[in-house]
C-alpha positions in Angstrom: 104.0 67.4 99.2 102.4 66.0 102.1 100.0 67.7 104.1 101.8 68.6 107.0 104.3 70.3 104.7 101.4 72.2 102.8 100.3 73.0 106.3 104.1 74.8 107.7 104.5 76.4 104.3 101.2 77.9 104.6 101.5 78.6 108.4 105.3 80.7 107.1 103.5 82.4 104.1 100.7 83.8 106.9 103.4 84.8 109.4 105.7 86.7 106.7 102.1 88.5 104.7 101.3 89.1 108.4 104.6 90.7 108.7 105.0 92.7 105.7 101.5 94.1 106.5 102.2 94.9 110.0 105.3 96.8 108.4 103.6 98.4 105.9 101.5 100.5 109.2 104.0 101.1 110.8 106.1 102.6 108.3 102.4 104.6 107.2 101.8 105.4 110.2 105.4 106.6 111.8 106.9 107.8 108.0 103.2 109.0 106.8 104.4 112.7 106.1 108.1 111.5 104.3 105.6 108.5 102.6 103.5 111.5 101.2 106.5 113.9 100.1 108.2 110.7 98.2 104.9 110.2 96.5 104.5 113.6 95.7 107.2 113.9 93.7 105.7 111.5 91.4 102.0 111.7 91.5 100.2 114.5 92.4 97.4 113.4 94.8 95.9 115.4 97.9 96.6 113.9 101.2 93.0 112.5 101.6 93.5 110.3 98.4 96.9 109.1 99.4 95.6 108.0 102.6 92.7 106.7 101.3 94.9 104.5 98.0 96.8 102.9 101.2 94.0 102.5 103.4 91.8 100.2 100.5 95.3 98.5 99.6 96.1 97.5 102.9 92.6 96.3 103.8 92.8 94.6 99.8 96.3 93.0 101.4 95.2 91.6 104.6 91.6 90.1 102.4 94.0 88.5 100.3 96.4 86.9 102.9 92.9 85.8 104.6 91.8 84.1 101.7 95.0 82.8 100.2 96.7 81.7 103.5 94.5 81.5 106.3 91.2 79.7 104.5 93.8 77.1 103.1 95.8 76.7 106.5 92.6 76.1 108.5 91.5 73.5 105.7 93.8 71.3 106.1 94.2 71.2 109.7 90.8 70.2 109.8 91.6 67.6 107.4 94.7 66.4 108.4 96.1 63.5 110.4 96.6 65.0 113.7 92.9 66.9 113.1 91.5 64.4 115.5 
């Protein structure tokens, strides 16, 4: 794999995390009440909680595609060929 190829599949993998993520709100914050009433049925958790569970996992989520995908991507740019 050569670095310019390490570089577009990192570049995709932070557009489509970005994505899902930016899908993720929206669907919280448009479907929040149906989001609730579907989890409800399983778990039985106040409203504060459930909001709370997706507000740490989203912020968990967008840590992760910072440190997986972004960190890496901006590495090797600054190492690569056309760096300079």
């Amino acid at each position: 794999m050569t670095i310019e190829s390490a570089q577009g599949f990192l570049l995709w993998c932070l557009v489509i995390n970005y994505g899902i993520l930016l899908l993720w709100f929206l669907v919280f914050w448009f479907g929040h009440d149906w989001m609730f009433r579907l989890h409800s049925r399983w778990f039985h958790l106040p409203e504060e909680r459930f909001d709370g569970i997706h507000y740490v996992s989203m912020a968990a989520y967008k840590l992760g595609i910072l440190l997986l995908n972004l960190t890496p991507y901006i590495a090797l740019r600054l190492i690569g060929p056309d760096a300079g």
